[in-house]
TIROGU-677198 format. One record per atom (N, C-alpha, C): residue number from 1; z, y, x; atom name. Coordinates in Angstrom, 1 decimal. Layout:
<recs>
 pos      Z      Y      X site
 NUM      Z      Y      X   CA
...
</recs>
This chain:
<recs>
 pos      Z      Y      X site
   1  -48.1  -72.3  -32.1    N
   1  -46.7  -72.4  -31.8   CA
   1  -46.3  -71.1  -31.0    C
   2  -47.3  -70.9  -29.7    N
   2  -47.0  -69.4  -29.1   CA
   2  -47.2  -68.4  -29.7    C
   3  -48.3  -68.1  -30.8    N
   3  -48.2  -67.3  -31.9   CA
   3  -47.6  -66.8  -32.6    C
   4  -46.7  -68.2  -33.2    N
   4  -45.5  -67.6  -33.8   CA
   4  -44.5  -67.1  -33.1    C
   5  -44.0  -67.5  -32.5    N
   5  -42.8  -67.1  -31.4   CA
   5  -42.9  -65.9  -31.0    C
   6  -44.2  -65.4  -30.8    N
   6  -44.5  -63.8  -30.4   CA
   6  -44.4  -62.9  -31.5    C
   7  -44.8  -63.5  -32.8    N
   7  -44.6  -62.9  -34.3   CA
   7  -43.0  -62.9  -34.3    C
   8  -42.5  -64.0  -34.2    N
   8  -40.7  -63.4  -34.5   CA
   8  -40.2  -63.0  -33.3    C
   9  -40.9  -62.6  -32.2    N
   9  -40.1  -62.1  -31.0   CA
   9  -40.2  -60.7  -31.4    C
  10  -41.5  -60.2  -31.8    N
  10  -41.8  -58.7  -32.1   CA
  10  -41.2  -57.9  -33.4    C
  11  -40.9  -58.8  -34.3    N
  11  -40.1  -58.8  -35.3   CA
  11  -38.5  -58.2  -35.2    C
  12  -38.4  -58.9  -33.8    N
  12  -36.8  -59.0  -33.9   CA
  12  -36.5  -57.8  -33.2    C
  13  -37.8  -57.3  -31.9    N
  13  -37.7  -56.5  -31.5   CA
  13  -37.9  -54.9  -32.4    C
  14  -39.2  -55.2  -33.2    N
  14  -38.5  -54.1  -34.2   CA
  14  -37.7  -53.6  -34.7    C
  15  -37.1  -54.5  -35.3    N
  15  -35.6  -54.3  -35.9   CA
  15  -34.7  -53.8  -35.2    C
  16  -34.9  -53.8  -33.9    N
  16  -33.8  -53.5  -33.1   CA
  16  -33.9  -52.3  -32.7    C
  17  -35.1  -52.0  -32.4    N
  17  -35.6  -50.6  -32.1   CA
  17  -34.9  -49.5  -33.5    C
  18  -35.8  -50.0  -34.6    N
  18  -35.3  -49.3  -36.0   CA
  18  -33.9  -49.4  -36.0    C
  19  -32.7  -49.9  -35.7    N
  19  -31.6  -49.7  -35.5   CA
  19  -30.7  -48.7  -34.6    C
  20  -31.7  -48.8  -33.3    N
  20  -31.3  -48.1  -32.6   CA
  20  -31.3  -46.2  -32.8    C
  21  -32.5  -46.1  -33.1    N
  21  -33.3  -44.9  -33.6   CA
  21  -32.2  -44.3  -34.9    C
  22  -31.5  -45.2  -35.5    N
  22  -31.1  -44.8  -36.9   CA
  22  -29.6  -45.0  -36.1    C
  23  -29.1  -45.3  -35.0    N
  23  -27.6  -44.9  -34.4   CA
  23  -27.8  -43.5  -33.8    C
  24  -29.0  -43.3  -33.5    N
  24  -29.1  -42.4  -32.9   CA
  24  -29.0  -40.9  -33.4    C
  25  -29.9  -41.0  -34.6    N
  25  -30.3  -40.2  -36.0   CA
  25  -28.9  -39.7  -36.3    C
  26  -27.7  -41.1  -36.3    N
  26  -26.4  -40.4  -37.1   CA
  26  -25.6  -40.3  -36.3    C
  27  -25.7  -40.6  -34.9    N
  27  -25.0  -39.5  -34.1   CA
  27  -25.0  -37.9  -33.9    C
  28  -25.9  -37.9  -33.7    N
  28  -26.7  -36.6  -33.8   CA
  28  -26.3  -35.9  -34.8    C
  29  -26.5  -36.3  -36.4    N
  29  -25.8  -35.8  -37.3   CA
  29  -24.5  -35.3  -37.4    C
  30  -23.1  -36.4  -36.5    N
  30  -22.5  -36.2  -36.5   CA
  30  -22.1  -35.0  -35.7    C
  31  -22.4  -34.5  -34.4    N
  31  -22.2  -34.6  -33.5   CA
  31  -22.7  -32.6  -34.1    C
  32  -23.1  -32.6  -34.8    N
  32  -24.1  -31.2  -35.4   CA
  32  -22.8  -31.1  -36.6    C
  33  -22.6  -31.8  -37.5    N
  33  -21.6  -31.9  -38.3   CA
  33  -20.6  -31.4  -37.3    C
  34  -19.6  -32.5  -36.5    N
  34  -18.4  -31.9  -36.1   CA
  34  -18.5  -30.5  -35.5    C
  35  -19.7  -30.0  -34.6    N
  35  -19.5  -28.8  -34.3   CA
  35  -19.4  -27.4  -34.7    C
  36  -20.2  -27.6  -36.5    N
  36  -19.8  -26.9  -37.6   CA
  36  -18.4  -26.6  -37.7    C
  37  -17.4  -27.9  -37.5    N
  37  -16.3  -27.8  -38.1   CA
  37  -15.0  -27.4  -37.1    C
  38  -15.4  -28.0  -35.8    N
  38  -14.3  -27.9  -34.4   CA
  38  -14.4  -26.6  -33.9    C
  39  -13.4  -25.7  -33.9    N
  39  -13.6  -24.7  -33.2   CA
  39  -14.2  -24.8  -31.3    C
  40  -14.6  -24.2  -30.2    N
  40  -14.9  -24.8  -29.0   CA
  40  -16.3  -26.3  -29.2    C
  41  -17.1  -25.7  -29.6    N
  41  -17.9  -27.0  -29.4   CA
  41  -18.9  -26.0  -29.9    C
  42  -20.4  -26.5  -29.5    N
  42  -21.8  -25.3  -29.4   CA
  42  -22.5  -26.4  -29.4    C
  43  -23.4  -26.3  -30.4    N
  43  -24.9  -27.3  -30.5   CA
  43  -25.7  -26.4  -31.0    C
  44  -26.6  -26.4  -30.0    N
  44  -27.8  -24.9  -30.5   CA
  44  -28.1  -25.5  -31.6    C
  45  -29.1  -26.8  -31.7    N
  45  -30.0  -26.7  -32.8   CA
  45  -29.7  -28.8  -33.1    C
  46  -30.6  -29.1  -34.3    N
  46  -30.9  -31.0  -34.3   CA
  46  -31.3  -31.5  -33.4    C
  47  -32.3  -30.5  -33.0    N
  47  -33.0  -31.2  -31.1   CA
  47  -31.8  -31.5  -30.6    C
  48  -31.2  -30.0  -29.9    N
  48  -30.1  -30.7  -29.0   CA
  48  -29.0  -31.6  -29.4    C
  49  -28.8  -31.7  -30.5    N
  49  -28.0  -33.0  -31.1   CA
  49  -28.7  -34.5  -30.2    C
  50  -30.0  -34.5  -31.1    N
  50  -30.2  -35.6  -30.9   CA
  50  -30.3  -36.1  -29.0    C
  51  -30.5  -34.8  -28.4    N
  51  -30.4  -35.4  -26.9   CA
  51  -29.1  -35.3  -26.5    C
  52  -27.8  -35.3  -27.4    N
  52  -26.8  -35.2  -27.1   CA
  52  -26.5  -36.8  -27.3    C
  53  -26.6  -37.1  -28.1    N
  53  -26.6  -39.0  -28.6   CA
  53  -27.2  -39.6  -27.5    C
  54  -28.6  -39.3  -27.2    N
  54  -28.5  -40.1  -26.3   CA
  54  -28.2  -40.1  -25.3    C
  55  -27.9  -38.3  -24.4    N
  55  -27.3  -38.7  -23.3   CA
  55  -25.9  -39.3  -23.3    C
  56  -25.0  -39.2  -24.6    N
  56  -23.6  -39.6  -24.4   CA
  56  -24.2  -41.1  -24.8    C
  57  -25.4  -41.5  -25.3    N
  57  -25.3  -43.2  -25.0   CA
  57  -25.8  -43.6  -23.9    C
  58  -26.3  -43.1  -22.5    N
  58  -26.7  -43.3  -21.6   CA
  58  -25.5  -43.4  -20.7    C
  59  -25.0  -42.0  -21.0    N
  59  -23.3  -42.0  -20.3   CA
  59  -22.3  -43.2  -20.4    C
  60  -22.3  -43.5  -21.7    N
  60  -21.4  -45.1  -22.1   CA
  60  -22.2  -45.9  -21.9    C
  61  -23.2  -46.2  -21.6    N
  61  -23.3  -47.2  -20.6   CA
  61  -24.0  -47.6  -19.8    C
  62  -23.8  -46.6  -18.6    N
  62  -23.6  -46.8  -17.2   CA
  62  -22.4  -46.1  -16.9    C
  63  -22.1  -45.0  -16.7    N
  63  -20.9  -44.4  -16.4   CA
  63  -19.8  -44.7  -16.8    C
  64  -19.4  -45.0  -18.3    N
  64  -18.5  -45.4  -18.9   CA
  64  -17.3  -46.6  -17.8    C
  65  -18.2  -47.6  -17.8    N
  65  -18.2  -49.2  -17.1   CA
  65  -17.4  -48.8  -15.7    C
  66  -17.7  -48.0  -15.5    N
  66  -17.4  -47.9  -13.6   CA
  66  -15.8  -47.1  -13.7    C
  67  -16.2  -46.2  -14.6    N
  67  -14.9  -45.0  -14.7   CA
  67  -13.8  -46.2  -15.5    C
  68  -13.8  -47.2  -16.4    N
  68  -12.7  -47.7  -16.7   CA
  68  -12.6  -49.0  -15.6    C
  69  -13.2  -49.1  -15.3    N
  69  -12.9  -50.0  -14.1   CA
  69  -12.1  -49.7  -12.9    C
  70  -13.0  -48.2  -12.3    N
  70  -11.4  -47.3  -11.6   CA
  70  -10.3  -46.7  -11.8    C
  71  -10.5  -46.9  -13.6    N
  71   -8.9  -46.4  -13.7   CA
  71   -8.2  -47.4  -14.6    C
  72   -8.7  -48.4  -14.5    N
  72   -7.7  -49.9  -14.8   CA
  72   -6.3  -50.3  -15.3    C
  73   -5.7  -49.8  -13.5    N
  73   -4.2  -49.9  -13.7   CA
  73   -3.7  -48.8  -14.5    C
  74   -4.0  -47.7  -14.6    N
  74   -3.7  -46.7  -15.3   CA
  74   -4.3  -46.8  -16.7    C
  75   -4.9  -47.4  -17.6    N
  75   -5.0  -47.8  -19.0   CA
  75   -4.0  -49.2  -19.3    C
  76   -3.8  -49.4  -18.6    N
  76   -2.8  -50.7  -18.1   CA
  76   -1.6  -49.8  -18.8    C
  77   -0.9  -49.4  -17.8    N
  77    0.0  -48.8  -18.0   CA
  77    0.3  -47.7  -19.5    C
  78   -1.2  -47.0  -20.0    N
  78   -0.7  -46.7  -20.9   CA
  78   -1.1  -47.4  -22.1    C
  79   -1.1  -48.4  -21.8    N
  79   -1.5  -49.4  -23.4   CA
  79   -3.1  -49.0  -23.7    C
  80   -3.8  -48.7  -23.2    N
  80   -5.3  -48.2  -23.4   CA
  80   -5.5  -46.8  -23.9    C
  81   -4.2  -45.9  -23.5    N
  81   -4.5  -44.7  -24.4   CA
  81   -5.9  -44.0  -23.5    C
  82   -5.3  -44.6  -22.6    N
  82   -6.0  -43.1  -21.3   CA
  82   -8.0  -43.5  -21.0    C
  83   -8.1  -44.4  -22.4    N
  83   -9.4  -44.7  -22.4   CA
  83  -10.1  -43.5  -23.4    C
  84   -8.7  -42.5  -24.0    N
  84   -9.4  -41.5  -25.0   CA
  84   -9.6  -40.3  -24.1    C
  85   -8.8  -40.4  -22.6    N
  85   -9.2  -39.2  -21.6   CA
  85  -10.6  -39.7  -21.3    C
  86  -10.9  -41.3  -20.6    N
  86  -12.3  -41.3  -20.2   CA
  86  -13.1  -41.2  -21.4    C
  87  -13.3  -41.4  -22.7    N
  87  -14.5  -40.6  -23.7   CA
  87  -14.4  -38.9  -23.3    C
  88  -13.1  -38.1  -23.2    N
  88  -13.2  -37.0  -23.1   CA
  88  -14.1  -36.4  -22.0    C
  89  -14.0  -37.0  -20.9    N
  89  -14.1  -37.0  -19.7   CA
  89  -16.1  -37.2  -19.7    C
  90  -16.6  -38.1  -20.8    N
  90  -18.0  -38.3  -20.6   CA
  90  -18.8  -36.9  -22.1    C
  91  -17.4  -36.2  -22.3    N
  91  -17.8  -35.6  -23.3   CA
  91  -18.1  -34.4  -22.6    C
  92  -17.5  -33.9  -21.3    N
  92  -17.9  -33.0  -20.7   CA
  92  -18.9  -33.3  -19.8    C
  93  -18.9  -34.6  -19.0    N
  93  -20.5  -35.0  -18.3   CA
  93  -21.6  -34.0  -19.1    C
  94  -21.3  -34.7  -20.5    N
  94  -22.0  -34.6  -21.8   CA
  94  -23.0  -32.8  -21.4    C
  95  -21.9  -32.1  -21.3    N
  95  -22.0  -30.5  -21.6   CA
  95  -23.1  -29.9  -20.0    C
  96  -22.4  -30.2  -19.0    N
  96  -23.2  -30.3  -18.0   CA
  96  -24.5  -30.7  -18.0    C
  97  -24.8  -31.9  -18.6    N
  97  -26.2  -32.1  -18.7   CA
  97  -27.1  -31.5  -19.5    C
  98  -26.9  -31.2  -20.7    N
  98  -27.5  -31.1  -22.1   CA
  98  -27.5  -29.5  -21.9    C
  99  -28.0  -28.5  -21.8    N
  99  -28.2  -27.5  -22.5   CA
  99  -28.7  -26.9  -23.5    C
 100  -27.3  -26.1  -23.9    N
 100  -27.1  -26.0  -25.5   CA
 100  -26.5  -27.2  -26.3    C
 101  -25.6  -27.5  -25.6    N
 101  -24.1  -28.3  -26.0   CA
 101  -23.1  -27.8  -25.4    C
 102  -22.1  -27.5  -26.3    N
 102  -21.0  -26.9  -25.1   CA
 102  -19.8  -27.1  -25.1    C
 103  -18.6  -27.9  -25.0    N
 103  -17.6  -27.8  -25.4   CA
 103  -16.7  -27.2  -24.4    C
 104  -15.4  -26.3  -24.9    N
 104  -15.0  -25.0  -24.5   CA
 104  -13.7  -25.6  -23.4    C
 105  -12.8  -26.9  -23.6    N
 105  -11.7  -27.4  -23.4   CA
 105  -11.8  -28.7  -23.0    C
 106  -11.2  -29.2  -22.1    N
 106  -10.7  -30.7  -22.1   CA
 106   -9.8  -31.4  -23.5    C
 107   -9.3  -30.6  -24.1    N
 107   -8.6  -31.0  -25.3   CA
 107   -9.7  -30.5  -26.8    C
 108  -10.5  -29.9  -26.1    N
 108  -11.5  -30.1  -27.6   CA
 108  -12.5  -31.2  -27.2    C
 109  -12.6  -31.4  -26.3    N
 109  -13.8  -32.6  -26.0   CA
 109  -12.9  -33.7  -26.3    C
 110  -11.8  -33.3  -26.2    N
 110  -10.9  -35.2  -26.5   CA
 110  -10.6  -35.1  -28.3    C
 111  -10.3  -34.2  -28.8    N
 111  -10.3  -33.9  -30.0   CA
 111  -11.7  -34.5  -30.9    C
 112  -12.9  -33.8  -29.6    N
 112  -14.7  -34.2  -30.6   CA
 112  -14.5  -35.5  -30.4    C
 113  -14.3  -36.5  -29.3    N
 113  -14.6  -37.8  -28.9   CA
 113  -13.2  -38.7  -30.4    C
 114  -12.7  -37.9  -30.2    N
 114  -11.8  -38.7  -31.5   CA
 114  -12.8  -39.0  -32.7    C
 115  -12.7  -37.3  -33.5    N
 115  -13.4  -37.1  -34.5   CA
 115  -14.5  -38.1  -34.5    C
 116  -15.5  -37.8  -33.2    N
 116  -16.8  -38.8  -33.6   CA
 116  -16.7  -40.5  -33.4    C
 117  -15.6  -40.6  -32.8    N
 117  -15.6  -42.5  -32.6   CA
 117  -15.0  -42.5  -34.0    C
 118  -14.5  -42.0  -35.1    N
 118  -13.9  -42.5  -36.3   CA
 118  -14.6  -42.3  -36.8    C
 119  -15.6  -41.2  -37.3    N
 119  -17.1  -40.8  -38.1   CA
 119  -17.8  -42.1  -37.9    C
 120  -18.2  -41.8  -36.7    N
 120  -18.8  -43.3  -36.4   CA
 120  -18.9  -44.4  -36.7    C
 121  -17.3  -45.2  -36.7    N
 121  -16.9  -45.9  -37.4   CA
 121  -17.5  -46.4  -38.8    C
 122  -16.6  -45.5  -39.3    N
 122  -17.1  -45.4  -40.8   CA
 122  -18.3  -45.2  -41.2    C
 123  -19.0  -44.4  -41.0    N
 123  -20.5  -44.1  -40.8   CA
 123  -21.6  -45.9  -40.8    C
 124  -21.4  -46.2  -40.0    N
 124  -21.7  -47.3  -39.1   CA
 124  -21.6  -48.5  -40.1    C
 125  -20.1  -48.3  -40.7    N
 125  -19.4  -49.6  -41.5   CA
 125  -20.4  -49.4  -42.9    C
 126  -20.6  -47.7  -43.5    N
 126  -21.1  -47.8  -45.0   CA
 126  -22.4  -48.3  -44.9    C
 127  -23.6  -48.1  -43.7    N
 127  -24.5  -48.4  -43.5   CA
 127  -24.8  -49.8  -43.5    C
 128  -23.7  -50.3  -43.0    N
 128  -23.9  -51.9  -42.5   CA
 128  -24.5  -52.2  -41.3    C
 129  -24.1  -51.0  -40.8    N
 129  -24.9  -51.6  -38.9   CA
 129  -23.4  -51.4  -38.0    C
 130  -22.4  -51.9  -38.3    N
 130  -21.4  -52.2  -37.4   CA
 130  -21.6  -53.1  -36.4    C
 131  -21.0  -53.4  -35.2    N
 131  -21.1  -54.4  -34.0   CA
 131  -20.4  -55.2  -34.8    C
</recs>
């Protein structure tokens, strides 16, 4: 009985792993894609992509959570727009941390965080690993 349970606990945890790894894979992608195409944005090479995914998923979540929490009343008020300044806003954390990522503007980092939350999307949706 505890044998099994450890067989489908490890199981499940596989799969989760292999999911995660393959969000990661196509951010990265994207993220090397959009910069091909956005003028102001620098991704030296696929390495730094892929440490760009993860630090922008380490940033969304821990940092994310705190920054919309202190600015609450103010996504309030604009109907949630000003939740595309806080992506913008972890899009330049982003640049700080990562060497050899670069984005040039506050309006191209809100521009990439668009681009890539809709890539994403879609991306995500053909694959069939949507939330």
């Amino acid at each position: 009985m505890v044998r099994q349970k450890i067989i489908t606990f490890i199981k499940i945890l596989k799969e989760k792993v292999m999911k995660l790894i393959l969000r990661l894979l196509v951010t990265a992608a994207l993220v090397l894609l959009i910069a091909n195409f956005l003028p102001g944005v620098y991704v030296a090479s696929f390495g730094t992509a892929v440490i760009v995914a993860v630090v922008l998923g380490l940033l969304n979540l821990f940092i994310k959570p705190i920054l919309v929490v202190l600015t609450l009343p103010v996504t309030v008020i604009t109907l949630g727009l000003f939740l595309l300044v806080i992506n913008a806003i972890i899009i330049i954390f982003c640049t700080y941390i990562v060497g050899g990522f670069k984005v040039e503007s506050f309006w191209t980092a809100l521009f990439f965080s668009i681009i890539l939350s809709i890539l994403q999307s879609i991306t995500y949706k053909i694959l069939g690993d949507d939330k």
